[in-house]
N, C-alpha and C positions, 0 to 999 in steps of 0.2 A: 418498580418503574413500569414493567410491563401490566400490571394492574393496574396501574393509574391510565395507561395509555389507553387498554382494552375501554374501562369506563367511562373516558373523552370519546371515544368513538360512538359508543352505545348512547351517551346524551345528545353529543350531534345527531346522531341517525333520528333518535326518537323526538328532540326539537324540529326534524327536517318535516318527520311524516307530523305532527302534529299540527304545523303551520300547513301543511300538504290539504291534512283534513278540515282547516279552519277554511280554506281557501277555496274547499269544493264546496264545503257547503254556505261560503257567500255567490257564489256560481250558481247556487241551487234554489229558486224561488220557495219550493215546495218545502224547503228543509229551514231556511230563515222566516217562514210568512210571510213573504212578500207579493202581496196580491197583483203589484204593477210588472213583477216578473222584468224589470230592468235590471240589467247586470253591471256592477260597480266597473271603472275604468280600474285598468291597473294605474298605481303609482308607484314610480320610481325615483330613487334620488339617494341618499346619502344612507338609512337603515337599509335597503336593500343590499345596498353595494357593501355595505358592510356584514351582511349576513351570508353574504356570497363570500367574502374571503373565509369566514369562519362562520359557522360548521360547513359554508361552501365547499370549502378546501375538501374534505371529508363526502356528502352529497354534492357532487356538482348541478344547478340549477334551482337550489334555494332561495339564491337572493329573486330569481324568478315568480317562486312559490310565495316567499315575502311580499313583492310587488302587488302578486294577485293576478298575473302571468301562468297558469299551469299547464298552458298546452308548450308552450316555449321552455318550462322545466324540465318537461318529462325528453322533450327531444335530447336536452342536457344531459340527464341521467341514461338516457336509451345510452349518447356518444359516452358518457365516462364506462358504465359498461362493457363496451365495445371494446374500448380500449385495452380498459385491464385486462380483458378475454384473451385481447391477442398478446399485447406482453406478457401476461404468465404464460401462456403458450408456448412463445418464441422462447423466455427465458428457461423451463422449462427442457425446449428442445437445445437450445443450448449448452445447459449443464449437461444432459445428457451423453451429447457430440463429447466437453472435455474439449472446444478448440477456440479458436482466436475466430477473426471474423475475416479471414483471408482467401478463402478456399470457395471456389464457387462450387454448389450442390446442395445438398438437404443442409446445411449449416448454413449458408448465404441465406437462406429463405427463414431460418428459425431465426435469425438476426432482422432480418428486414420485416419478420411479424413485430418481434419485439421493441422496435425503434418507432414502426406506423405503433402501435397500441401506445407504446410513450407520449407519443406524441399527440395524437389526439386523447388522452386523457389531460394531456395538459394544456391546450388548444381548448376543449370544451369549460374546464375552470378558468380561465383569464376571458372567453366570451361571456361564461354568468354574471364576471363581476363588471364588464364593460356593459352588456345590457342592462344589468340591476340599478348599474352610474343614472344611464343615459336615456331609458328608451328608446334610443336608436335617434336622437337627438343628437348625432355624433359630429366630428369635425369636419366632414367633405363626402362629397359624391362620388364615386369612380373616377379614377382619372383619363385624362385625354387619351385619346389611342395614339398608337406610334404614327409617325407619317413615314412617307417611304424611304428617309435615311434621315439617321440620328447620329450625331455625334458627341464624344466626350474628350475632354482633355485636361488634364489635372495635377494634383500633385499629393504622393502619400509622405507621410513620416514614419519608419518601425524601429524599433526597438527591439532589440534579438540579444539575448546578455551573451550566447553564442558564435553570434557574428557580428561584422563592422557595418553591414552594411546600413544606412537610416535612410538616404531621401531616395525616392524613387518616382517617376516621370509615367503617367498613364494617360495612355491612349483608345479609342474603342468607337468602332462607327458600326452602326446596324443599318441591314438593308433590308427592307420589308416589303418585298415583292409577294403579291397576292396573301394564301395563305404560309407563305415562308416567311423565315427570319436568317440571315446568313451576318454571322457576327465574329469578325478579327477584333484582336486586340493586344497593345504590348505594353509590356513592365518593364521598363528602363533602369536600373541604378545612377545614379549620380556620382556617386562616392565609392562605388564598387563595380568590379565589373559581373553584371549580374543583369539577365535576361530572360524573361517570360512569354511565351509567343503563343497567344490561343486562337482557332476555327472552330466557331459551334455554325452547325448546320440544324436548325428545326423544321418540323412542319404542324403547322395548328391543325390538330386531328378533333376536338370537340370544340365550339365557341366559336365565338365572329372572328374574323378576319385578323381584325388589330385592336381588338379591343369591344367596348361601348361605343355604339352609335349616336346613343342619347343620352342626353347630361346623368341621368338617373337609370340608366338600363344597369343589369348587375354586369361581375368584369367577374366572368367567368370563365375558363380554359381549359385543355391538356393539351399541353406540345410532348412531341416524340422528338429528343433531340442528339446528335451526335456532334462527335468535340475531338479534338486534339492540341497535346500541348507539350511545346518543349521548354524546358525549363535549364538555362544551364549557369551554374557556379563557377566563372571562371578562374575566379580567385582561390578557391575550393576544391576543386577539382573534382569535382563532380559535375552531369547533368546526367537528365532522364526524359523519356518520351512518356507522353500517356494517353491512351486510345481510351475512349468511353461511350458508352449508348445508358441513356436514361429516359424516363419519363416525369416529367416537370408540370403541376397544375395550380388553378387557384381556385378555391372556392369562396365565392360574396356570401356573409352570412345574411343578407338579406332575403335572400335565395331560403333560409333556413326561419329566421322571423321575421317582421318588422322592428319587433327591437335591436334587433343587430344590426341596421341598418347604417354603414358606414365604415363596418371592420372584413377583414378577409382573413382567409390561413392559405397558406399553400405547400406545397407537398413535392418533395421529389423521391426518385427512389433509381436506382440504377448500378452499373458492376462498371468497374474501370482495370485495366490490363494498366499497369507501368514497367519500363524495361529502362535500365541502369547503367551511366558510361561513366566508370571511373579510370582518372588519371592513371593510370598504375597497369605492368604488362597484363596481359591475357584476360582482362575486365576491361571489354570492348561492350560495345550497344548490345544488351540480348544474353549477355552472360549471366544474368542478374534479374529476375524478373516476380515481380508479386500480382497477387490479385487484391484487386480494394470495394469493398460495400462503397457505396455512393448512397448518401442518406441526408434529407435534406428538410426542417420542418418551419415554418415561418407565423405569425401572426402579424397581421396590420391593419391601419387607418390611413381612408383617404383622408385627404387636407384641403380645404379650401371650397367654396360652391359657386364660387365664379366661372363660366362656361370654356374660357383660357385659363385661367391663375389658377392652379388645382395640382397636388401632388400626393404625392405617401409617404408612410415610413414605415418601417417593420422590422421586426425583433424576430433573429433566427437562431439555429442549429445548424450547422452544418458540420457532417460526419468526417469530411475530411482533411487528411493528414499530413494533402504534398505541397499544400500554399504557403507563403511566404509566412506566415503566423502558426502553420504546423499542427500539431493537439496540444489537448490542455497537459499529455507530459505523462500522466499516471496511467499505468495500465490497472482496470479495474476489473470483473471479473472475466475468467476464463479467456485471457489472453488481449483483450479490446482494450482500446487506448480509445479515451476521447475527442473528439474532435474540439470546434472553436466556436465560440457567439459572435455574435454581431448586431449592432443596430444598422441600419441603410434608411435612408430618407433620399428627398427630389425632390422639388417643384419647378412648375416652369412659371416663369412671370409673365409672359408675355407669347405671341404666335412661334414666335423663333427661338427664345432664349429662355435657359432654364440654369439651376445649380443642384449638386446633388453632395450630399455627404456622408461617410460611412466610417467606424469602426469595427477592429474586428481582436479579440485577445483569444487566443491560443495561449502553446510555447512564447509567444513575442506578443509584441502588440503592435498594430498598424494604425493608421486611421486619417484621415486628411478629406481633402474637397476639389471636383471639379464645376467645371463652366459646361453646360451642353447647348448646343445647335441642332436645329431640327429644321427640313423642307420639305415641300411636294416635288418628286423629281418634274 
């Protein structure tokens, strides 16, 4: 098995670099004869995108190198590099430590190599195969920017084979003063009694203000942001506080080529303190306390090219463990439990009014839809 597997690898590779070499030298006048010395357009569409998954999967930026694309390949293969570099690294330091991912110091950082190099190695193979689709012929332009308060109000349904609880009541209004963002928001139960109560405070330290100014400018960022959250079980007896400081970005891969033109990733990374009040004597607030990695890794597409009617959607990871959906459950290696996915989407229809929906499976599964409103104060 493992000889068959080595030998897929080896054909991929050498399919990658041969279409690699086929592709310079239609690039190359002097090497085709080509006395007019005009250079072929790339094409994209359905053999690319399919060479991008396979031997893509294997060389990430083939279906690029297919197209006829090879300066947009090679940035591919620069990121799937990068990536691996720093997961074996981190993973690497990891087995080393022999610890779980709990501990803030040289283990925190061997875990946060390991999850960014995860992450963009898989981030740069799902862009080959969107650019290879599309040339950047994609569904939407950036979306609108926030205006100076946005509100949500909604309703989820989960699934917890653990607990009772299912419908839950969400609320969330952002205020977008200058380069800040300051966002409450609460998780209600229906049928339980069970509340969630969160304050993120940001501030946009790279990128515009609130966004794109212009229909087509890229929706690029990094916010510094801090948070807290109480979460209490009352049926349970349990709740917990959680303090946290991270760093949250997004990068337009358009920024990266013109064929990507349409798709984003974004990135978080950060350490969270939780401290634990159980029902029960002398497990008061603070008797009980862990440390949590905060890891966070996303791709998406804007929607829409209308200069109001325009949204996203995106496909995440998210590392952590204290939300209502929990981890996927297994501890895998050296102590780490997975976190949960998620899709999330949005559009607004109109100046004011928009809808947005999301799932999310963990331990449980959530997922439902709200109405949002948005003004200029």
């Amino acid at each position: 098995m493992r000889g068959r597997l080595h030998t897929a690898i080896a054909l991929a590779v050498s399919l990658a670099a041969s279409v690699a070499g086929i592709a310079r030298a239609q690039d190359d006048p002097a090497k085709r004869g080509d006395a007019s010395a005009v250079t072929e357009e790339p094409s994209f569409g359905v053999l690319p995108a399919l060479a991008a998954i396979f031997p893509g999967a294997v060389l990430h930026g083939t279906g690029h190198l297919v197209a006829g694309d090879g300066e947009t390949a090679y940035e591919l293969m620069l990121a799937e590099g990068v990536g691996i570099g720093l997961a074996g690294f981190g993973v690497l330091g990891v087995a080393a430590s022999g610890g779980g991912d709990l501990a803030f110091g040289p283990l925190y950082s061997f875990w946060s190599l390991a999850w960014i190099g995860g992450g963009i190695f898989a981030l740069s193979w799902l862009a080959d195969i969107y650019g290879a689709a599309t040339g950047g012929e994609g569904l939407g332009t950036p979306s609108p920017p926030p205006r100076d308060v946005e509100v949500e109000l909604g309703y989820r349904y989960m699934y917890d084979p653990q607990f009772d609880l299912e419908h839950l009541a969400v609320a969330e209004a952002s205020f977008n003063p200058d380069r800040f963002r300051i966002t409450p928001s609460a998780w209600i139960g229906l049928d339980d009694r069970n509340e969630r109560w969160r304050l993120e405070a940001a501030v946009r330290a790279i990128g515009a203000r609130v966004g794109p100014t212009e229909q087509d400018d890229p929706d690029s960022f990094l916010e510094i942001e801090l948070a807290g959250t109480w979460h209490d079980w009352h049926d349970v007896g349990f709740a917990y506080l959680l303090a946290e400081i991270s760093s949250h970005g997004r990068y337009d891969l358009s920024m990266l080529s013109p064929t990507l033109r349409g798709m984003f990733v974004e990135g978080e990374l950060g350490y969270a303190v939780q401290a634990f009040d159980y029902d029960a004597p002398d497990q008061d607030l603070g008797t009980d306390v862990v440390g949590m990695l905060l890891f966070r890794t996303a791709v998406g597409l804007y929607l829409g090219h209308d200069r109001v009617q325009r949204g996203e959607v995106a496909l995440y990871y998210d590392h952590r463990r204290e939300s209502f959906v929990g981890g996927l459950g297994r501890p895998v290696y050296w102590g780490s439990v997975l976190g949960h996915f998620g899709v999330d989407a949005s559009f607004w229809l109109d100046e004011h009014w928009g809808v947005r929906a999301d799932a999310r499976l963990g331990s449980a599964f959530l997922g439902g839809a709200s109405a949002m409103y948005r003004w200029e104060d």
